[in-house]
N, C-alpha and C positions, 0 to 999 in steps of 0.2 A: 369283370373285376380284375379279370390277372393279365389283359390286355392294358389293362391301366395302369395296375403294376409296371406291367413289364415297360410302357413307357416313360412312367415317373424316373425309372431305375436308369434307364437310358437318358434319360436328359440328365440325371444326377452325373451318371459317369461320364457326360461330352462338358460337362457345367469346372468338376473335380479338377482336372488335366490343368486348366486354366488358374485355376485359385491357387492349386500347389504350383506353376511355376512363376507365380508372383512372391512367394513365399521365402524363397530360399538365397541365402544373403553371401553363404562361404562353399567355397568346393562345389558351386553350382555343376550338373553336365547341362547339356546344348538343352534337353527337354526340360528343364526347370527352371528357368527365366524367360518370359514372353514379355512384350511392351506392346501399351497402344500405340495401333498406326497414326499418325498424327504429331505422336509424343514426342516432345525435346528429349532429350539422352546425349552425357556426357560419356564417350568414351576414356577410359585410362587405359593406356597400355605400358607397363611396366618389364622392364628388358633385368630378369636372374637369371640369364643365362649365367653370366661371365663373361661374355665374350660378346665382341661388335653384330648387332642385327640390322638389317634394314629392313623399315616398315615401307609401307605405300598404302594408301586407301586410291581404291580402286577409282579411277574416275577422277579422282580430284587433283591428287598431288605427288609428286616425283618423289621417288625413292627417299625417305630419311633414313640418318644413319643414328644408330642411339648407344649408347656407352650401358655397358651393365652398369644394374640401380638406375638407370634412367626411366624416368616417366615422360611420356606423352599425353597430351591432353587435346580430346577433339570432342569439338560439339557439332551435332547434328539432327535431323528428323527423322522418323520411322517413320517409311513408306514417300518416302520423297525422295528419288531415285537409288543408286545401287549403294549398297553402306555394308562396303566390304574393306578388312584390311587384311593384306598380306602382308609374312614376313618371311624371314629366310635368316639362317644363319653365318654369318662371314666364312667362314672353318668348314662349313657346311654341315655340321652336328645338328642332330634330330633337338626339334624344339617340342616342348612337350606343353598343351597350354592350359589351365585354371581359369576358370570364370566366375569372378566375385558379384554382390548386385550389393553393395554397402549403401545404399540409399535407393530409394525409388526411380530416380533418373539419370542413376547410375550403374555402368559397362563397366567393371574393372575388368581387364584381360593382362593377367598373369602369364608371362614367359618363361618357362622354366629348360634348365638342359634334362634328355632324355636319354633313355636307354636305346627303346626299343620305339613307342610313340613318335613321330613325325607328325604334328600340325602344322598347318604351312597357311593357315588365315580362319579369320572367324568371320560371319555374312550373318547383318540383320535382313532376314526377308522384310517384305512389302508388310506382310499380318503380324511382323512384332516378333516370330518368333529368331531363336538366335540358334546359330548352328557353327558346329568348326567341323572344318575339311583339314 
């Protein structure tokens, strides 16, 4: 009986990890947003710094430049090669980054100026989950 337990409880806690980071729509971190592999997903990346950044996704396309308040808008697949972007800031000031999930097949990636934080790109893995470096 407590062998059974103890696996119910374990499949509850490998099952949990997943449903809450489907869940979580504002101020996501990296472990609260997963996507199916498979899945359309619309990137936003939105530039408050202040100040000029350049994006690039990795693999696909040459440096863009974006004006504070600018959005970017990329669409793509989970698990259909590498689905990373990198940014950097002109001035070279620490960027500090926010992850919204405003809809289902929705990436908002939030630029902000930092203090102390340096993000320097956010990476959907191959399994959907979403991480910043």
């Amino acid at each position: 009986m407590l062998k059974h337990l103890l696996s119910s409880a374990l499949v509850v806690a490998s099952i949990t990890p997943a449903v809450s980071a489907a869940d979580c729509v504002y101020r996501c971190g990296s472990n609260e947003i997963q996507f199916a592999p498979g899945q359309s997903v619309t990137l936003e990346v939105i530039n408050r710094t202040g100040g000029r950044v350049s994006l690039e996704r990795v693999l696909d396309f040459e440096p863009y430049g974006m004006w504070p308040e600018q959005m970017i808008t990329i669409d793509a697949q989970v698990g259909v090669g590498d689905l990373s972007v990198v940014f950097w800031e002109a001035a070279q000031r620490p960027i500090e980054v926010r992850l919204h999930r405003p809809e289902r097949d929705t990436l908002q990636i939030e630029l902000l100026p930092s203090g102390a934080v340096n993000d320097s790109a956010v990476h959907i893995v191959n399994d959907g989950r979403v991480m910043i470096y």
